[in-house]
N, C-alpha and C positions, 0 to 999 in steps of 0.2 A: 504494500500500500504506500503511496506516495503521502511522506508526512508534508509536505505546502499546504498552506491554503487552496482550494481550488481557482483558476485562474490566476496564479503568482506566476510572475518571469521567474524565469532565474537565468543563466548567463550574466553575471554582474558585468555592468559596462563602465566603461571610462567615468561617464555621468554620474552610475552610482558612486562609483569611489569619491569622488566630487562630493556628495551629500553625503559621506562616510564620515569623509576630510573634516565636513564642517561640521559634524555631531562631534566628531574626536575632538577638534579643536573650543568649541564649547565646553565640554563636560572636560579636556586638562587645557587650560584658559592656558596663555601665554607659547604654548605649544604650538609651532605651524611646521604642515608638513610641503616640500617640495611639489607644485603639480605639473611637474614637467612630463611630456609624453612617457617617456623611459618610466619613471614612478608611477602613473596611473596605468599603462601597461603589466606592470610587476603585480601591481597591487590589486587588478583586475583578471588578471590570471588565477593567482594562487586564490583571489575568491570565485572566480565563475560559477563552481557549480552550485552557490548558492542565491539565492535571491536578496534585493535588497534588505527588506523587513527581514529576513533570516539572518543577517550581518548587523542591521542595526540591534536587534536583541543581542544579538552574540558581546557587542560594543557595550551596552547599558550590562550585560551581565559580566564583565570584567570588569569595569570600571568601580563596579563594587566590591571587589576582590583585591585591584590594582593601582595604585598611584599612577603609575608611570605610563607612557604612552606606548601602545603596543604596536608591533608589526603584525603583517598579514598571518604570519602562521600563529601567533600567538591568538589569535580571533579564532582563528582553525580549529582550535582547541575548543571552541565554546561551539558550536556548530554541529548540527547532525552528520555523523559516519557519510562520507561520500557513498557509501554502498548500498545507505538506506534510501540514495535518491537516483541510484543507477535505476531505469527502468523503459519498456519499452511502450509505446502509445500503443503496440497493437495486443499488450497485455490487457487480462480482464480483471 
C-alpha cells in the first residue's frame, strides 16, 4: 500500500527544495543555505523519492530532536523506507 496521501507528487523538484530552504531557514533563523543549481540539484536528488509535505514533516520532526541545520541524508532518516514507496501503478 502506498503510504502518501492520495494525489501527493512526489519526485521532489528544485522548487520544493526552494520551500524546504525556507522552512529550514525559518525554524534555525540566521542559517542560509546556498541555492545554486549544483545544491538544489544535490539536495533534490537525495530527496526525490519523497514528496514535499513528506520532507517538510521529516524537517519539523528533527528540528525537535536537533539544533543544528541538517543535510539531505540526515532528513532521510526521518522519512519512510524508500521500499515502502517502491510501487507499480499497474499494482492492485
Amino acid at each position: 500500500m502506498d503510504p502518501r496521501p492520495k494525489n501527493e507528487r512526489c519526485d521532489l523538484t528544485k522548487e520544493d527544495v526552494c520551500r524546504t530552504f525556507d522552512l529550514l531557514e525559518q525554524i534555525y533563523q540566521g542559517k542560509k543555505k546556498p541555492r545554486d543549481n549544483v545544491t538544489l540539484a544535490i539536495w533534490a536528488e537525495i530527496l526525490k523519492p519523497w514528496s514535499y509535505a513528506q520532507v517538510r514533516s521529516a524537517v519539523v520532526q528533527r528540528a525537535r530532536e536537533n539544533r543544528f541545520f541538517p543535510d539531505p541524508s540526515e532528513l532521510a532518516a526521518y522519512l519512510p523506507p524508500i521500499s515502502c514507496l517502491l510501487y507499480t501503478s499497474d499494482a492492485a
